[in-house]
C-alpha positions in Angstrom: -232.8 97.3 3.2 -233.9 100.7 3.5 -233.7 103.1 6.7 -234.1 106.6 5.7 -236.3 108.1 6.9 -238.5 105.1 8.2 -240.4 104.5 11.5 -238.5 101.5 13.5 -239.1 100.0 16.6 -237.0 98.3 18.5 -238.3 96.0 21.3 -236.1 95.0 24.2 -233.1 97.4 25.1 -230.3 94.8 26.5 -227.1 94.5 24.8 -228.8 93.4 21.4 -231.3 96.4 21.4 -229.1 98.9 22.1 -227.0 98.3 19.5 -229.9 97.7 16.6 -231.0 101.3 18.1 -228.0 103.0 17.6 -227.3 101.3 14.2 -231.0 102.5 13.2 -230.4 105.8 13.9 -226.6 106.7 12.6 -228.6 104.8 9.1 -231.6 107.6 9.4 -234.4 106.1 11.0 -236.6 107.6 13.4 -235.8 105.1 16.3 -238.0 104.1 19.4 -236.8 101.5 21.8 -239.4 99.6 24.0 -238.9 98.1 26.9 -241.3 96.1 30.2 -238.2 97.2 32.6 -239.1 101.3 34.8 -237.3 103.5 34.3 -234.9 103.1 37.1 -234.2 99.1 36.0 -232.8 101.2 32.5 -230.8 104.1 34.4 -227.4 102.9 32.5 -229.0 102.8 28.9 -231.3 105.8 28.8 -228.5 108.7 28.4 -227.0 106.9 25.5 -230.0 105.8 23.2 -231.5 109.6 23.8 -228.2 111.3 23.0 -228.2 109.2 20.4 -231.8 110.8 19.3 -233.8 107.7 20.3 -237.1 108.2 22.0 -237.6 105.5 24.7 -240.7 103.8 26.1 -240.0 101.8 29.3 -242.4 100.4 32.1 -244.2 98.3 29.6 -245.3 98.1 25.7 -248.1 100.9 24.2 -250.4 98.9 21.9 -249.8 102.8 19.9 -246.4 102.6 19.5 -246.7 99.4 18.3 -249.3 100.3 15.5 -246.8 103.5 14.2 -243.7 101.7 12.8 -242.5 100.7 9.6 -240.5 97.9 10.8 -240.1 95.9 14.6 -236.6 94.9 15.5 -237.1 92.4 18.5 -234.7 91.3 21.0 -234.0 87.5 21.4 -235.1 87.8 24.7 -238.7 89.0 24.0 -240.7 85.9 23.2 -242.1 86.0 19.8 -246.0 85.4 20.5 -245.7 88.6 23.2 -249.4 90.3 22.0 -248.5 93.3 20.9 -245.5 92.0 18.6 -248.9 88.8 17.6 -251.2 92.3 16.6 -248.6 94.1 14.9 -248.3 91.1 12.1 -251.9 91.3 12.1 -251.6 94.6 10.7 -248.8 93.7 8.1 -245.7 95.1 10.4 -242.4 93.3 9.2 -241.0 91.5 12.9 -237.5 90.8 12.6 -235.0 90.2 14.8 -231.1 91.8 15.3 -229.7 88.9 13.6 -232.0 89.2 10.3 -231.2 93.3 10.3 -227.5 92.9 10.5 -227.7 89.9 7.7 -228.7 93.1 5.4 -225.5 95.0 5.6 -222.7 92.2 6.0 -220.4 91.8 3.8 -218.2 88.4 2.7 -219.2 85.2 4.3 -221.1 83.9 7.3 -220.0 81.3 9.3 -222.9 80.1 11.6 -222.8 77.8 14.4 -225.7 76.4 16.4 -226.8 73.6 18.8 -228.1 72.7 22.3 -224.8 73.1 23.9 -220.9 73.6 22.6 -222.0 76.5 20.5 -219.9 78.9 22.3 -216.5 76.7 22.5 -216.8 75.9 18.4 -217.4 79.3 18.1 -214.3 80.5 19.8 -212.0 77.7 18.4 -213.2 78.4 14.6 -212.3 82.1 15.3 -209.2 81.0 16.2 -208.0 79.1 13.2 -209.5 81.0 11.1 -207.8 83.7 12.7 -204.3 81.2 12.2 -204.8 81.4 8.6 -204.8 84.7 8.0 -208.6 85.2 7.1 -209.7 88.6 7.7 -212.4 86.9 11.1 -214.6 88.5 13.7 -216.2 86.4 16.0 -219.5 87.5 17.6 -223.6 86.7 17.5 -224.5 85.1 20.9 -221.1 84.6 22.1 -221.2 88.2 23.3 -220.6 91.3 20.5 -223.7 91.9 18.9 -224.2 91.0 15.2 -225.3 94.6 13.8 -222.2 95.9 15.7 -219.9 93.6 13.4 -221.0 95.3 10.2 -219.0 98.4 10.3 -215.9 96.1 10.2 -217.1 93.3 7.7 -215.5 93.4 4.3 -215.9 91.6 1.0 -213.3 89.2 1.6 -213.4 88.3 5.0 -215.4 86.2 7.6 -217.8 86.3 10.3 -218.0 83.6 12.8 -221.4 83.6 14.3 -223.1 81.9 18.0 -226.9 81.8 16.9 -229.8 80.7 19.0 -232.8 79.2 18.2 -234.4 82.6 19.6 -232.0 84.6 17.3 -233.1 82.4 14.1 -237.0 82.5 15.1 -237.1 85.4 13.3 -234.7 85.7 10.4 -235.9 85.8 6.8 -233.4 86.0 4.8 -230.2 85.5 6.9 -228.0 82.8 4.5 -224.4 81.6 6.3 -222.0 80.1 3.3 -221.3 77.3 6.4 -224.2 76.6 8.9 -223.2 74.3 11.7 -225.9 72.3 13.6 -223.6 70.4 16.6 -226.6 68.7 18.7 -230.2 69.2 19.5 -231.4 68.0 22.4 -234.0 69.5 25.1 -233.8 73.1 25.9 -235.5 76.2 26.0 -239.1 74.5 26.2 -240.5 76.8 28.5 -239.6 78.9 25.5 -240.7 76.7 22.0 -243.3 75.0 24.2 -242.8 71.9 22.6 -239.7 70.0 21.5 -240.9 70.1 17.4 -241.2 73.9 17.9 -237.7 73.9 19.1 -236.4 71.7 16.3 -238.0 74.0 13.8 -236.3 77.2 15.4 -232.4 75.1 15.3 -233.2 74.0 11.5 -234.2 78.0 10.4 -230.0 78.2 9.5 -230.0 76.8 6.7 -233.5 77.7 5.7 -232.2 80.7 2.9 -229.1 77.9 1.9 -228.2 76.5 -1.8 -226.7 74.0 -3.5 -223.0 76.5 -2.9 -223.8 76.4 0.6 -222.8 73.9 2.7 -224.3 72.5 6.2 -222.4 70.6 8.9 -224.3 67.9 11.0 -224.0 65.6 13.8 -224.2 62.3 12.8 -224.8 60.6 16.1 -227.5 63.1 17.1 -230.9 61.6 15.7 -232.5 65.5 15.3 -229.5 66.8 13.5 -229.6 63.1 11.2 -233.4 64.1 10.5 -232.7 67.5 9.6 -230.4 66.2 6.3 -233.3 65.4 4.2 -234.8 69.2 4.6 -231.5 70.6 3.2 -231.2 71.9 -0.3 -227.2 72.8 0.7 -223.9 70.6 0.7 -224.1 68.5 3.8 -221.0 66.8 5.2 -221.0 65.2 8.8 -219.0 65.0 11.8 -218.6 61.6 14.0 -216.5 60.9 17.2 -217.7 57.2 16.9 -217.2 56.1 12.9 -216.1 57.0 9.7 -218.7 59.6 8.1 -219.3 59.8 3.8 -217.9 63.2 3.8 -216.5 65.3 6.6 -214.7 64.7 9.7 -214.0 61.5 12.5 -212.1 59.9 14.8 -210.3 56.9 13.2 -207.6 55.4 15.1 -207.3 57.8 17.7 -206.8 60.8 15.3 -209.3 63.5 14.0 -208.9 62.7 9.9 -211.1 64.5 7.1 -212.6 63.5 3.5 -214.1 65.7 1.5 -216.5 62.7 -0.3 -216.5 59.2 -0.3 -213.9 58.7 -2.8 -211.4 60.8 -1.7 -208.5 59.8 0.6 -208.1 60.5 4.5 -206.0 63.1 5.4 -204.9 62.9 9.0 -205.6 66.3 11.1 -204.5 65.6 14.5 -204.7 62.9 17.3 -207.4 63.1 19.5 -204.8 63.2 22.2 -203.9 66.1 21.5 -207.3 68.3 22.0 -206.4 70.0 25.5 -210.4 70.3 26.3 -211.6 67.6 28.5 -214.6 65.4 27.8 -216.1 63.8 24.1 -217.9 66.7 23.9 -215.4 68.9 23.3 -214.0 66.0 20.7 -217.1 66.6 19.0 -216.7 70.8 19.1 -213.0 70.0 17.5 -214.7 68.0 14.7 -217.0 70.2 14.0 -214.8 72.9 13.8 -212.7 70.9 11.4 -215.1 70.8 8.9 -215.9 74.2 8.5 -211.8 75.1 8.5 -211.6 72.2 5.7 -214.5 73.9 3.5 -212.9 77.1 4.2 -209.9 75.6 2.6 -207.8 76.5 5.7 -204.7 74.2 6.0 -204.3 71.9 8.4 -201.4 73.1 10.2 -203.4 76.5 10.8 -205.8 73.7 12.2 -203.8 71.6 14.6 -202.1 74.6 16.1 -205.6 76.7 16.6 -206.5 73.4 18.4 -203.2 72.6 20.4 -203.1 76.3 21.8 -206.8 76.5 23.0 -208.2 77.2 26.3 -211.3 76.1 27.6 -214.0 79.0 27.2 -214.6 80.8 30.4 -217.9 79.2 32.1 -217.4 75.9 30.2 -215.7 73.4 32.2 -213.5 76.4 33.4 -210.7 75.1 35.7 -211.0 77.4 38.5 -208.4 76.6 41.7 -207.2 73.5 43.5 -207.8 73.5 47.4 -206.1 70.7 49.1 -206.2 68.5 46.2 -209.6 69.4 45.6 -210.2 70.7 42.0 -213.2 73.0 41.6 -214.8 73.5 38.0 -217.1 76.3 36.5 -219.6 75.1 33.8 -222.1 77.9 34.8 -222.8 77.4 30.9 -224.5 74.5 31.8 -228.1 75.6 31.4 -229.7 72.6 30.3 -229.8 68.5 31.3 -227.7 67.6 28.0 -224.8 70.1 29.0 -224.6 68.6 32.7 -224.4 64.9 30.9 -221.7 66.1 29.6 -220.1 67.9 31.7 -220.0 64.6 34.7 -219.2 62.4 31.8 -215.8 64.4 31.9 -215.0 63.2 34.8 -214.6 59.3 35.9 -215.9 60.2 39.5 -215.6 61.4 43.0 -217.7 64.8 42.0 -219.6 67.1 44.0 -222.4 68.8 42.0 -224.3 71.9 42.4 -227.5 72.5 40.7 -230.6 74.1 40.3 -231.5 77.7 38.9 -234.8 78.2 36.6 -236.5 75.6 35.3 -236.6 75.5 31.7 -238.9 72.3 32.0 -236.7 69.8 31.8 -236.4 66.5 33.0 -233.9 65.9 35.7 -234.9 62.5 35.8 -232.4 61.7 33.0 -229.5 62.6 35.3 -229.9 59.6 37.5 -227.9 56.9 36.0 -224.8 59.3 35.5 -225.6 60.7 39.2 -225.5 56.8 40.5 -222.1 56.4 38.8 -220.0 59.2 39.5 -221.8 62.0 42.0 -220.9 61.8 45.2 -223.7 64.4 46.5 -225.5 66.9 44.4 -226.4 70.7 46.3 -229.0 72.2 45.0 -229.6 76.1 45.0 -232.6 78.1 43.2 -236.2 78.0 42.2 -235.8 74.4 40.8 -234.5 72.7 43.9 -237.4 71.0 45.1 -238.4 69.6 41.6 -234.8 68.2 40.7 -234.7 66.7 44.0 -237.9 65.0 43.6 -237.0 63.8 40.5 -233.3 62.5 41.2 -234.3 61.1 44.9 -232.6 57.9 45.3 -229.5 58.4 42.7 -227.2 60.0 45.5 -227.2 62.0 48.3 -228.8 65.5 47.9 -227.9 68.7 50.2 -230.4 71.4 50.0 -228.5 74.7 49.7 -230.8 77.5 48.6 -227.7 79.3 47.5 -224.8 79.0 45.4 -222.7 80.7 48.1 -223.8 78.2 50.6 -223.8 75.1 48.2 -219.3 75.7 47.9 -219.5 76.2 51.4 -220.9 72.9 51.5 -219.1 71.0 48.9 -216.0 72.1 49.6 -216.5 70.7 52.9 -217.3 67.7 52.0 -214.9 66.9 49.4 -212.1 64.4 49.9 -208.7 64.8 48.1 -208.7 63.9 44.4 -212.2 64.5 44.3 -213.9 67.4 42.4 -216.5 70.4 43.2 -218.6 71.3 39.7 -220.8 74.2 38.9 -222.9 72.6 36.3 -226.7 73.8 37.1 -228.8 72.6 34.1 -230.8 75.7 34.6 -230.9 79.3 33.7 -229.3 81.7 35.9 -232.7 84.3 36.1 -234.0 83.3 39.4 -230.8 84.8 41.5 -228.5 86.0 39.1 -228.7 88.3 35.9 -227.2 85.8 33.7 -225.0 82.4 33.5 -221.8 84.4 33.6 -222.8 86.6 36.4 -223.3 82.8 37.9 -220.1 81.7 37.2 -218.3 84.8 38.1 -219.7 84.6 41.9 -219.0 80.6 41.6 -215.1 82.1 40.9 -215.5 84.8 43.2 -216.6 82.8 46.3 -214.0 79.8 45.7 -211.1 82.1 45.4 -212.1 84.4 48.3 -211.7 81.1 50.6 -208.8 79.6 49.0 -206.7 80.6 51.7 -208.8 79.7 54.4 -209.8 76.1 53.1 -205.6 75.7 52.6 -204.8 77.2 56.7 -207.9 74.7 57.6 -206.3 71.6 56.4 -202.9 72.6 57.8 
């Protein structure tokens, strides 16, 4: 791809869009970044894109600037059907997205892992072993480090490890990972997609640009990622906590073993016991990431150490304190129905749960049996309170909280010894905070500010 010289605008200017500007301009382009936020809402990042030589356009879009440009870099934040990115394809504009630029300028392979939820933790943990093999690895994408600020340190021989979204891979064209992971699909983001097909579509763009020399990892006990199988022109090999797979990884008396195809023998990895995550979720992230090490051709003892020595992501099931015997978790990751499943199916009950955020329209109603189970009360905070409660009334008792700060309050309150106190929202964060770690730092932060107090209280 081209810069020199050419016209390129970039729409949205959080982390993303900063650094596609600055990347645009150090290549030669003449760079303009767009953004709805004032001026004032975009103090901190105006100095450095226009010392960088990058004109900005903030309160809102200009159908004119729009119209001027060689190329449009969006954001994944900025929906794709916004009207002035829907007029600029009507006038032949390439839109692509952060992910598709920096696809142009890395070098050696791609490693890409997607899904509803786990995406962050596989991401981490394949980092890490491939990291114990002595693979030149950086780890980045929607974990947290831009993609296009990875390319300066790619080389020929090494890897990136990429966290992709679906609204990173709406807009790709010719972004091709040598391993594409798809770990689940299941409801999210719908306010988004608008409908659960268009969502579907958006997760299976990864391995749209794959080959026969690629390879794609799937789910087997997830119908959407089964279905996706038949659409692939790549190597696919499966992962399975429940029974043996054709080709890839499972559980099989109570160890993680691999095969690369049907006639080949098993060759233990490591016993299931010995994953230090909790929950069957995280038995899933491990297998997943065992497959991609294996077609890697990473040993196995770079494998089963990468996997004793890991620690829970922060915000994903995050052990934060004990307060007189009372253990309090952080799964502020847990934006979506599916992720809070899993999150109280870590635990075999006694749990106090806080929810509630922004709706992503979702269904709470599928909490229920779960809730009956193993919730002792659910607190609810944010601009989805009122519809979660009406749709989980009668599962268990429900304390209207308004606040996160109030809802520990609350459930720390309440909770008996040997019980547990879980931030697991199955909402975005937008509606009170400025994103799910901001969420779970202030879960932290307000647990740890009273630790003392709780402990003298109890005394």
């Amino acid at each position: 791809m081209e810069l020199k010289g050419k016209k390129i605008l970039v729409v949205g200017a959080g982390k993303s869009g900063l650094a596609s500007a600055i990347f645009l301009r150090q290549h030669g382009a003449h760079v303009t970044v767009s953004d709805t936020r004032n001026i004032e809402a975009l103090a901190s990042e105006i100095p450095a894109l226009l010392d960088a030589g990058v004109m900005v356009e903030a309160g809102g879009h200009g159908l004119p600037t729009f119209r001027r440009q060689d190329i449009i870099v969006v954001s994944p934040g900025v929906p794709t059907d916004t009207p002035e990115l829907v007029q600029a394809r009507c006038f032949g504009t390439p839109v692509i997205g952060e992910l598709e630029l920096a696809a142009n300028f890395l070098q050696g392979s791609i490693l890409a892992i997607t899904g509803s939820n786990g995406k962050t933790t596989t991401t981490a943990l394949c980092g890490e072993i491939f990291r114990a093999a002595s693979l030149p690895t950086q780890v980045g994408g929607n974990i947290g480090v831009p993609v296009i600020s990875l390319v300066a340190t790619s080389s020929p021989q090494g890897w990136t490890v990429l966290e992709v979204s679906s609204f990173q891979l709406e807009t790709i064209v010719s972004f091709r990972p040598k391993i594409a992971v798809i770990l689940n699909i299941t409801p999210d983001h719908l306010d988004r997609h608008g409908s659960m097909e268009n969502y579907i579509a958006a997760k299976e763009r990864i391995f749209l640009n794959q080959t026969s020399e690629d390879f794609l990892i799937l789910n087997a006990e997830n119908p959407d990622t089964q279905h996706a199988a038949a659409r692939a022109r790549s190597q696919v090999f499966w992962f399975s906590a429940r029974r043996p797979v054709r080709q890839g990884a499972f559980v099989y008396q109570d160890a993680i073993v691999w095969r690369s195809d049907e006639q080949a023998a098993l060759e233990p990895v490591l016993p299931v016991a010995g994953i230090p995550l909790k929950g069957e979720h995280n038995v899933e992230n491990v297998l997943a990431a065992v497959c991609a090490a294996k077609l890697a051709s990473i040993p196995v003892e770079a494998i089963r150490k990468s996997v004793a020595n890991f620690r829970a992501v922060e915000h994903r099931l995050e052990f934060v304190a004990r307060v007189r015997d009372v253990d309090f978790y952080n799964d502020s990751k847990a934006t979506n129905v599916d992720a809070t499943l899993k999150a109280i199916a870590a635990f075999s009950g006694g749990i106090h749960l806080i929810l509630g955020g922004k709706d992503k329209d979702s269904d709470y109603t599928l909490l229920t049996p779960l809730l009956k189970q193993r919730v002792r009360a659910v607190y609810t905070i944010g601009a989805a309170a009122e519809k979660i409660e009406s749709q989980i009334a009668g599962a268990t008792k429900i304390i209207p909280c308004q606040t996160l700060e109030r809802a520990v309050d609350q459930a720390a309150q309440n909770a008996q010894s040997g019980e547990v106190v879980m931030l697991a929202p199955a909402c975005s964060s937008f509606d009170q905070f400025q994103n799910y770690e901001h969420r779970g730092h202030c879960f932290k932060q307000f647990v740890l500010s009273r630790q003392g107090a709780w402990q003298n209280a109890s005394a």
